[in-house]
Backbone bond lengths (Angstrom), bond angles and torsions (degrees), N, CA, C in turn:
res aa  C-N    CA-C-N  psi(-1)  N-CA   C-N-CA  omega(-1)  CA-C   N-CA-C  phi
1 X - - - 1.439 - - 1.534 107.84 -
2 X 1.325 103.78 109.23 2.210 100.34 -167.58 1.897 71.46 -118.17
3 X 1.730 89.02 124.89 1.195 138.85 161.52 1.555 123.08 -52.15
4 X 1.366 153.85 127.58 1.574 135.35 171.46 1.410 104.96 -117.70
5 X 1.714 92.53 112.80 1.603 98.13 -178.89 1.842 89.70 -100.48
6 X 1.481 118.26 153.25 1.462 104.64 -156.28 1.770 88.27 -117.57
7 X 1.301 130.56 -8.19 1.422 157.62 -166.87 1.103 114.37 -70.67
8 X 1.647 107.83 -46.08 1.503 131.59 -151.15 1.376 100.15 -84.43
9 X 1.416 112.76 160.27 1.422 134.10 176.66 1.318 119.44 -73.82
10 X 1.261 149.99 137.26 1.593 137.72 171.85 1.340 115.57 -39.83
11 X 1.148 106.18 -52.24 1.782 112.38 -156.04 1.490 101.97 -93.63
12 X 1.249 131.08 22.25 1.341 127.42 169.75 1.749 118.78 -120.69
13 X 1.350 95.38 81.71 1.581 120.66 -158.03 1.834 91.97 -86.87
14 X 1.393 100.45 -47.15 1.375 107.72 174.85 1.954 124.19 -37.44
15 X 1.488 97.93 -62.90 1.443 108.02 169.83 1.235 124.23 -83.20
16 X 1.569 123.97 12.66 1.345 141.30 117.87 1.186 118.73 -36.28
17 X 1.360 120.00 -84.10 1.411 154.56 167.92 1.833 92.47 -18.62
18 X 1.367 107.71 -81.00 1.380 108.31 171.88 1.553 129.54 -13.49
19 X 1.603 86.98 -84.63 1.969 106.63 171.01 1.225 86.64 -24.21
20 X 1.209 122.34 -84.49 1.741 120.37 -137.34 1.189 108.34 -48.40
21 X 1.582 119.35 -50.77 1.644 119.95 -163.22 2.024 100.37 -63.85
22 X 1.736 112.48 -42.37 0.969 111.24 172.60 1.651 129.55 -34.83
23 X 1.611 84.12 -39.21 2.052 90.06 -172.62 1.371 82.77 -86.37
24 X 1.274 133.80 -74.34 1.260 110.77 -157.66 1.547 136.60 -49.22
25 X 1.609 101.42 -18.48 1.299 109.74 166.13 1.642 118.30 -71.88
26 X 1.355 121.67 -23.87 1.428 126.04 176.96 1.755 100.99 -88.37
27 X 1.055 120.35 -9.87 1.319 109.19 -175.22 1.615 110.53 -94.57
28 X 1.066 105.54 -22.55 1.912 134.60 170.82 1.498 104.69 -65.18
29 X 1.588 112.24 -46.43 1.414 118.26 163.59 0.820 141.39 -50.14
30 X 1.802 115.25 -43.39 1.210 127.96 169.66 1.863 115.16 -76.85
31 X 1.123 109.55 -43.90 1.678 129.35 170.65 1.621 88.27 -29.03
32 X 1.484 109.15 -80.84 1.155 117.95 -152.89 1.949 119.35 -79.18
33 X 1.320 113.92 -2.50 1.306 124.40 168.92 1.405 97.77 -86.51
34 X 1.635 133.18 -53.80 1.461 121.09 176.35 1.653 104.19 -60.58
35 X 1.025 143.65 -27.53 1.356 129.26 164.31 1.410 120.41 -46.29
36 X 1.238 104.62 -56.91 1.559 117.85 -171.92 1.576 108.26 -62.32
37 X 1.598 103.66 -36.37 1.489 105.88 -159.53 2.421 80.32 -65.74
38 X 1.049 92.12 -74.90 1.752 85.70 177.22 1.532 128.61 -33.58
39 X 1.382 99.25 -34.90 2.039 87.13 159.45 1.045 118.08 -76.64
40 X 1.426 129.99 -32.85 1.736 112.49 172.98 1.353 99.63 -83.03
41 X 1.317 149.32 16.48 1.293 128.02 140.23 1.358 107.52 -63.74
42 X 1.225 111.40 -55.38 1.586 103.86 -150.25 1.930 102.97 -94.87
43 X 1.541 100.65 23.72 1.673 100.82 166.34 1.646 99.32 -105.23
44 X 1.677 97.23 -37.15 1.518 80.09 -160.72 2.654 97.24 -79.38
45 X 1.068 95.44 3.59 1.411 103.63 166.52 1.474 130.69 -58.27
46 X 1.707 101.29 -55.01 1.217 134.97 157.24 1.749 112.48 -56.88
47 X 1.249 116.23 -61.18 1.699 105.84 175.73 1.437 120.20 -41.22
48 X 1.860 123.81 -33.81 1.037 133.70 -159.54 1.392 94.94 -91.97
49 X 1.499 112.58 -24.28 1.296 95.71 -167.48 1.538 111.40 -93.35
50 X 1.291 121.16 -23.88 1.284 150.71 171.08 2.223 89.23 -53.53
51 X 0.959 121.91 -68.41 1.024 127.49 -169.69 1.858 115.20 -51.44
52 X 1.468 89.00 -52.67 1.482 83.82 152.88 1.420 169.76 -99.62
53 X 1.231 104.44 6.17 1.415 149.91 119.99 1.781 107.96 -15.13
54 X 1.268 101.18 -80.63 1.406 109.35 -176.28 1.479 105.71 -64.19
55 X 1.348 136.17 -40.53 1.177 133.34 174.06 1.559 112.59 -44.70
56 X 1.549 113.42 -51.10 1.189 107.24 -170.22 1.509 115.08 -87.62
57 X 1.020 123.34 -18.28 1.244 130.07 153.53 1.838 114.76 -58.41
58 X 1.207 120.43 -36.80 1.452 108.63 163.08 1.586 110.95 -64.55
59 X 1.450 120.53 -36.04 1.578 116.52 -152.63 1.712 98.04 -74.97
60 X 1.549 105.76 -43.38 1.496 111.17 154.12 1.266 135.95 -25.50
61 X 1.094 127.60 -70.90 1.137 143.61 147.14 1.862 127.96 -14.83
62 X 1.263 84.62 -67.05 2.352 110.53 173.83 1.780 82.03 -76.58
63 X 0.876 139.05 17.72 1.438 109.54 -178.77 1.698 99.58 -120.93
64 X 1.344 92.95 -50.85 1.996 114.63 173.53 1.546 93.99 -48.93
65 X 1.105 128.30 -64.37 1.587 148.67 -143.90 1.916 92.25 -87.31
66 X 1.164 133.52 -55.70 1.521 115.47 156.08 1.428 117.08 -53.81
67 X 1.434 122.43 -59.09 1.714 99.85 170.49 1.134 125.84 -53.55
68 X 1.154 131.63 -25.89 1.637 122.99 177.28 1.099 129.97 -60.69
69 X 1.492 91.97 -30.31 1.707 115.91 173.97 1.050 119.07 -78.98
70 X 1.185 110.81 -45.08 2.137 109.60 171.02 1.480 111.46 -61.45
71 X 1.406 94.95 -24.87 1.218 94.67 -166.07 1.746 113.51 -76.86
72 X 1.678 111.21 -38.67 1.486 126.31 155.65 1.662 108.14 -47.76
73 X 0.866 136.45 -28.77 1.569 135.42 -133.35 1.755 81.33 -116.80
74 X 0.972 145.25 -75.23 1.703 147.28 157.25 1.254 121.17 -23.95
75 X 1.577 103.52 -65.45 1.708 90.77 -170.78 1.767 97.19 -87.03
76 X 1.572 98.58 166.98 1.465 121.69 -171.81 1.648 103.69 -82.35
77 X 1.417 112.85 163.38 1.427 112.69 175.01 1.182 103.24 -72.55
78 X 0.810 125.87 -52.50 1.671 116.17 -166.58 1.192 129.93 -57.43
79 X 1.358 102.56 -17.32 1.783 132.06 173.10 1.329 112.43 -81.85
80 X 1.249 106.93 -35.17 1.439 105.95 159.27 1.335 147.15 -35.17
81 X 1.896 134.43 89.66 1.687 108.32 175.33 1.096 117.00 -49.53
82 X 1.225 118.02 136.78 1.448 128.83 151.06 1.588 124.41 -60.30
83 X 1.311 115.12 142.54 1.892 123.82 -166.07 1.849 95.93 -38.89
84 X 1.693 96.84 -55.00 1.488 109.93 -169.40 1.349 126.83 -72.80
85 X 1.621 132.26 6.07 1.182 142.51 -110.98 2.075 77.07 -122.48
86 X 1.502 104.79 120.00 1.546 95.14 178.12 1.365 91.68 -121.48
87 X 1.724 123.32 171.46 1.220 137.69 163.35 1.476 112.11 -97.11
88 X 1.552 110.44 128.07 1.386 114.17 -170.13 1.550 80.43 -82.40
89 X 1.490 120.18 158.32 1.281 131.46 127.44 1.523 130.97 -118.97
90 X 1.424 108.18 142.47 2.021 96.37 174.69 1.074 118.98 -73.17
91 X 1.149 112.53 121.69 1.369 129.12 173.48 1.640 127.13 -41.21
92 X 1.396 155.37 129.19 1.610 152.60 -131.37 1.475 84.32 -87.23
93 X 1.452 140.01 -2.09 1.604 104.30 177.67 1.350 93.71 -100.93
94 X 1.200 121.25 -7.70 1.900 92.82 -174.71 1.913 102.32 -101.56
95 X 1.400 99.49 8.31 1.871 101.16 174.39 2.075 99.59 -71.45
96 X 1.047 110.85 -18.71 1.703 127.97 -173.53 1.803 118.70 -46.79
């Protein structure tokens, strides 16, 4: 993109030369500040979402961890399975 400054001297191709890198360097500026401005959108997006995430994963948690307990607190021990507690089944040759 060659610029027409109408002011300028012929033989100063150089401070031509200049301008350009100048704009293009401010235009690189702007490029890259609207970038940034969109990554801290989408970090501070992620924090919120990260945050709630973990929220519901705590409420999960207090929710499992109160039923377990009502659930201990109701039924009787003896009613209780045990950790180790397996189900036998008969095996298909003695169904014969």
């Amino acid at each position: 993109m060659k610029l027409f400054y109408p002011f300028e001297r012929q033989g100063s191709a150089h401070l031509r030369k200049s301008r350009q890198y100048l704009e293009d360097a401010n235009l690189g500026r702007v490029e890259h500040l609207a970038a940034a401005e969109h990554h801290s959108a989408l970090a501070k997006m992620y924090s919120e979402r990260i945050a709630r995430i973990e929220a519901e994963i705590g409420d999960a948690f207090q929710m499992h961890s109160f039923s377990a307990e009502s659930v201990e607190q109701t039924v009787p021990e003896e009613a209780r399975l045990k950790s180790d507690s397996v189900l036998i089944y008969p095996s298909r040759a003695s169904h014969g």
